[in-house]
N, C-alpha and C positions, 0 to 999 in steps of 0.2 A: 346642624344639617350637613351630609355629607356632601363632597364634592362629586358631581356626576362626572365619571371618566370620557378622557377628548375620543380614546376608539374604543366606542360601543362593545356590546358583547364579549367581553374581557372573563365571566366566570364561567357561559355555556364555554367557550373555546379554551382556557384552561383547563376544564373537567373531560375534556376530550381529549387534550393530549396527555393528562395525567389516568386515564381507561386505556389510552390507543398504546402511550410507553409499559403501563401492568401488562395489557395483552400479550405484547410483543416484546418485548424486552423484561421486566424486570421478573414476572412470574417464572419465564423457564432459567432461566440464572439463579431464583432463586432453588427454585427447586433440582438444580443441581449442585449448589451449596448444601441443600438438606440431604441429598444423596452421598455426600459426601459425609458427611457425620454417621454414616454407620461404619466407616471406619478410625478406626483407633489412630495415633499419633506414629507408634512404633510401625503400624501396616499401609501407613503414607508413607514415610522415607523411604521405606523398604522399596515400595514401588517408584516414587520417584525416581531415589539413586543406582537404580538400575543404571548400567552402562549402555543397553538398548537405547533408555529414554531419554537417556542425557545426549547420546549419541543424537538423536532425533530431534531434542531442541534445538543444539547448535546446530544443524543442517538447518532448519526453518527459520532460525533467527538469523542465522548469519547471512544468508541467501536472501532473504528479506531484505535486508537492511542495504545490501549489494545490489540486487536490483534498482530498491527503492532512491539509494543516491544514483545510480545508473540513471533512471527516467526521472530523476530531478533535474539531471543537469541536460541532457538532450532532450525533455520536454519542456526547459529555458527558451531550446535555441528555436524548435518549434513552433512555439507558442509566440516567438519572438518574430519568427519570418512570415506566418500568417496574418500577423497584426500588420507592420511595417511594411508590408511588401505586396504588392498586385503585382499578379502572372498569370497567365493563361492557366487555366486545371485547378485553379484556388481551389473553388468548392468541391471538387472530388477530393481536395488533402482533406480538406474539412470533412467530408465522410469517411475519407479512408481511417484517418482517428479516432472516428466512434463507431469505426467498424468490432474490435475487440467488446464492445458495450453488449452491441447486438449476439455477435457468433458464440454458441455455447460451447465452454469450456473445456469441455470432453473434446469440442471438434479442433478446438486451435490443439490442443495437445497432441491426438493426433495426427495431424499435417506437420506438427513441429517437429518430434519423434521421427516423421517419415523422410524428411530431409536431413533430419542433423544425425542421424542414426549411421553407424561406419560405411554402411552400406550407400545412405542419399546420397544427393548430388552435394549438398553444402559440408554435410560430416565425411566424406571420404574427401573432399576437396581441401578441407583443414588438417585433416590427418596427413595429407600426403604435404601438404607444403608445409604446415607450423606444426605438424608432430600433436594437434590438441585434439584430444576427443569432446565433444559436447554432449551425445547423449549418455542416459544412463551414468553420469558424473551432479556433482554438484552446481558446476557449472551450466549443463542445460537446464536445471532447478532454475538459475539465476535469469536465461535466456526470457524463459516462460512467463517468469513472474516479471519480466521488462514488457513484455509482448501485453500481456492484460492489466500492469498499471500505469504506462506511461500517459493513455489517455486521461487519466487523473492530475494529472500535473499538467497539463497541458489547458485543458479546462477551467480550473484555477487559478493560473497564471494567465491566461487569456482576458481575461475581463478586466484583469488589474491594467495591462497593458493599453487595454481600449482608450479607459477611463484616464490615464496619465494625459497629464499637459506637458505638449511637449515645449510648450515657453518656459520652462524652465530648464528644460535641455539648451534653447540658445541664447537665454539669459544666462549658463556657466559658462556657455560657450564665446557670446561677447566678452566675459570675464576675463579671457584666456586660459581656460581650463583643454587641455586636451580633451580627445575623445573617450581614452582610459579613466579619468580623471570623473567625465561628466558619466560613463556608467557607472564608478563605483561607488561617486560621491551622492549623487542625484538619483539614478535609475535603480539600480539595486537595493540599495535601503526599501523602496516605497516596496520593491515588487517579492522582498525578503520573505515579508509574514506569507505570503499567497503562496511561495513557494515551498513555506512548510508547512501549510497546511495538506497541499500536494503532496508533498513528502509523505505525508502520515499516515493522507489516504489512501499513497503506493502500498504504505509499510505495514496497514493493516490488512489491508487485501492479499498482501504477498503473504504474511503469516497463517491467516485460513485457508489460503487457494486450494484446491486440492484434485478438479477436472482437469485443468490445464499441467496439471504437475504429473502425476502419477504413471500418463504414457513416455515419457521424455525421461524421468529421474532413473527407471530402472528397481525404485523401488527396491534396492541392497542394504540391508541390515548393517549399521555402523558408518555408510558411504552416503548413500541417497536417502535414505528414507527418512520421509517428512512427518513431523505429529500428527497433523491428519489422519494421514495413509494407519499409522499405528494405531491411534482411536480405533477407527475402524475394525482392524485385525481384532484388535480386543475385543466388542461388540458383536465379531463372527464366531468368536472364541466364546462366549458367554461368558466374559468376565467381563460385570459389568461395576466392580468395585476397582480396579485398573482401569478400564475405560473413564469411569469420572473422577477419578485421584488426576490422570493428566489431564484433561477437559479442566477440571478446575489450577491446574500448575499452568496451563497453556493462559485460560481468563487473568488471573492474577498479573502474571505476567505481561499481557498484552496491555493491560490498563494502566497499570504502573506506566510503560515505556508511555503508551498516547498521554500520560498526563504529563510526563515530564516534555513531551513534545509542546503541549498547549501551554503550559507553562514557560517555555522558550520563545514559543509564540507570541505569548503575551506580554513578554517583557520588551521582546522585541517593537512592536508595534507601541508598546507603552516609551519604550525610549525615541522612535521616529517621530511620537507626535499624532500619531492616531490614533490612539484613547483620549 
């Protein structure tokens, strides 16, 4: 006689998210892997190692990955003073952070564009005192993609901080543990995995973005220009065997780095003691 399961309804709700994830996820992947097989081996590299597309990787990944520790570490301190801390205006911070969630991408990119451009208020202001351009560089790449993932970090880092006890903050601290001491021994560790989880979801959001980027980058061939943006080009261009050669070099890619993130993840947390 089989054991009847403790929560109910365990095969209709698996058969649902095994339809909902075909649906959505694995049919159009797949069938961008099969679209990929009508080209040959020799007419992949060919495309890949274009100096265009290599060009275009490294601006999207590395600008990614710049951002994404960017709003790791000042969505720490965020997430850290909203928790710890009451002050008049809390809950407008608390919206103004998931303000980026709501406003469509196309819009923060142009408002960002409109200020950091040599022209705005903020990019001629930089220009003339520190000599930095921000738009139309890789740099306002980096701005954008801080601008629409740090709410991700923040988010995920927030809830972990709720839930800590902080008796074990003044049990290091009866100890004679400094205050350095009791974040990095005590607070950091627990709040580590959250944080890269935040990371990842910076780091995959920064990698596809592509409304909020496109007015600000400038969009310069070898300088700015993102995967995305080139996709695209390609798809206007009707070359649709270049458009999925990188489409799949971009998938590949992306999945590789988020495993090797969840994997870091997971050892992490498996060394703190929370597996």
């Amino acid at each position: 006689m089989s054991r009847s399961s403790i929560m109910p309804g365990f095969r209709p709700t698996i058969g649902f998210t095994l339809i909902y994830l075909s649906l959505i996820v694995l049919i159009p992947l797949s069938t961008l892997v099969f679209q990929s097989f009508q080209l040959n081996w020799d007419d992949y590299v060919h495309i890949i190692t274009n100096k265009r597309v290599l060009s275009s990787f490294r601006v999207s990944f590395s600008t990614a990955l710049v951002a994404a520790l960017i709003a790791g570490f000042f969505g720490f301190i965020v997430a850290w003073v909203l928790v710890r801390y009451s002050f008049f205006g809390k809950q407008f911070f608390h919206a103004l952070i998931d303000f980026p969630f709501a406003l469509p991408t196309a819009v923060a990119g142009i408002v960002l564009a409109t200020i950091f451009q040599p022209s705005g208020f903020l990019g001629k202001l930089l220009i003339d005192t520190f000599g930095v351009q921000v738009a139309f560089k890789p740099l306002g790449i980096v701005m954008a993609l801080i601008f629409i993932s740090i709410p991700f970090v923040v988010r995920t880092v927030e809830p972990v901080l709720l839930e800590f006890e902080t008796s074990m903050e003044e049990a290091a601290s009866s100890l004679g543990a400094t205050r350095w001491q009791v974040f990095s021994k005590v607070i950091f560790p627990n709040v580590l995995p959250a944080l890269l989880t935040g990371f990842a979801l910076a780091f995959a959001r920064g990698v596809g973005e592509y409304g909020s980027v496109i007015f600000i980058a400038g969009n310069i061939p070898y300088v700015s220009e993102i995967v995305p943006l080139l996709i695209v080009t390609k798809l206007e261009q009707f070359d649709i065997e270049g458009a999925t050669a990188i489409a799949l070099t971009m998938l590949v890619i992306s999945f590789v780095l988020l495993l090797l993130i969840n994997l870091l993840q997971f050892w992490v947390r498996k060394r703190s003691g929370q597996l």
